[in-house]
C-alpha positions as CSV (number, residue, x, y, z in Angstrom):
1,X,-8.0,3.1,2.2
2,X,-5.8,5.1,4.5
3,X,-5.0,8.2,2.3
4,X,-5.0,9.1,-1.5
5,X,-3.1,11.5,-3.2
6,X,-3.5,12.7,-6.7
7,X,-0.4,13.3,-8.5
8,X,-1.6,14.3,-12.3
9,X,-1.2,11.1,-14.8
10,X,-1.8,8.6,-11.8
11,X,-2.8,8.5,-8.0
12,X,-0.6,7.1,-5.2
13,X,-3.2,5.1,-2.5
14,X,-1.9,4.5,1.1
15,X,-3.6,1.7,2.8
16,X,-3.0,-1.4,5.3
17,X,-3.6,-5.1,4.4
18,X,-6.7,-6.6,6.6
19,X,-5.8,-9.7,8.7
20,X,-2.1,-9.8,7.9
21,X,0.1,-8.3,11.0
22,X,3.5,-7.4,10.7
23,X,4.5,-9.4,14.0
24,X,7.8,-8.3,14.0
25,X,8.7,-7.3,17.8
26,X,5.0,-6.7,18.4
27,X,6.0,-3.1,17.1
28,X,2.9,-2.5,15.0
29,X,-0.6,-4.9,15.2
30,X,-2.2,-2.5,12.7
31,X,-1.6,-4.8,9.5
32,X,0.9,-4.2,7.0
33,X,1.1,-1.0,4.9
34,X,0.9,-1.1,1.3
35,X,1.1,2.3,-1.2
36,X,-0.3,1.6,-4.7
37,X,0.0,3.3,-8.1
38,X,-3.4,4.2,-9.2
39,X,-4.6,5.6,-12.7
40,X,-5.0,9.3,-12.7
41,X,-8.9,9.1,-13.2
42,X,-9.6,7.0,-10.4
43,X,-10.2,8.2,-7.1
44,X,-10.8,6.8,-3.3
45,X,-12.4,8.1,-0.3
46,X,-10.7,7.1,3.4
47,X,-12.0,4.1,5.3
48,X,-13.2,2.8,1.6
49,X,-12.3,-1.2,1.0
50,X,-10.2,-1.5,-2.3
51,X,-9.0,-4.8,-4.0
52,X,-5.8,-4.8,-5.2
53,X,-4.4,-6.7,-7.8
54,X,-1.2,-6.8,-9.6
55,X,1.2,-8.5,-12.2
56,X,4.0,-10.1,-10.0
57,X,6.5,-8.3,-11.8
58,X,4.8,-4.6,-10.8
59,X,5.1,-5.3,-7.0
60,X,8.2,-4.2,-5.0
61,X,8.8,-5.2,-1.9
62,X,10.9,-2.8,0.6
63,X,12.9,-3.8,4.0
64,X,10.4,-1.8,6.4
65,X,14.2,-1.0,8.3
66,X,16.4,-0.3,5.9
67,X,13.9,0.9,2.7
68,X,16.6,-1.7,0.7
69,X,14.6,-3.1,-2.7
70,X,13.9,-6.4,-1.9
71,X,12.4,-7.4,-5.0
């Protein structure tokens, strides 16, 4: 976990995925960034490992250029 945010009825948790690299013009090696809707009473500390699971039809993916909706 990168950075977690408390926002009243849920949380919003910044992190990176481990072992998956972007790649794309050696621009970052850092892993891919992910930002996750949490319930309001959970709570995460930085550097803490999270799994994260999710319904396919609650993840949206973004164009990391554009910010376009991909799905």
């Amino acid at each position: 976990m990168a950075y977690f945010e408390h926002l009243l009825e849920f949380g919003l948790a910044t992190s990176t995925v481990a072992g998956v690299e972007e790649g794309r013009r050696g621009e970052r090696s850092d892993g891919m960034g992910i930002v996750v809707q949490t319930p309001g009473q959970e709570s995460y500390e930085p550097e803490q490992r999270v799994v994260v699971n999710a319904p396919p039809e609650r993840v949206y993916l973004f164009d990391t250029d554009t910010g376009e909706r991909l799905r």
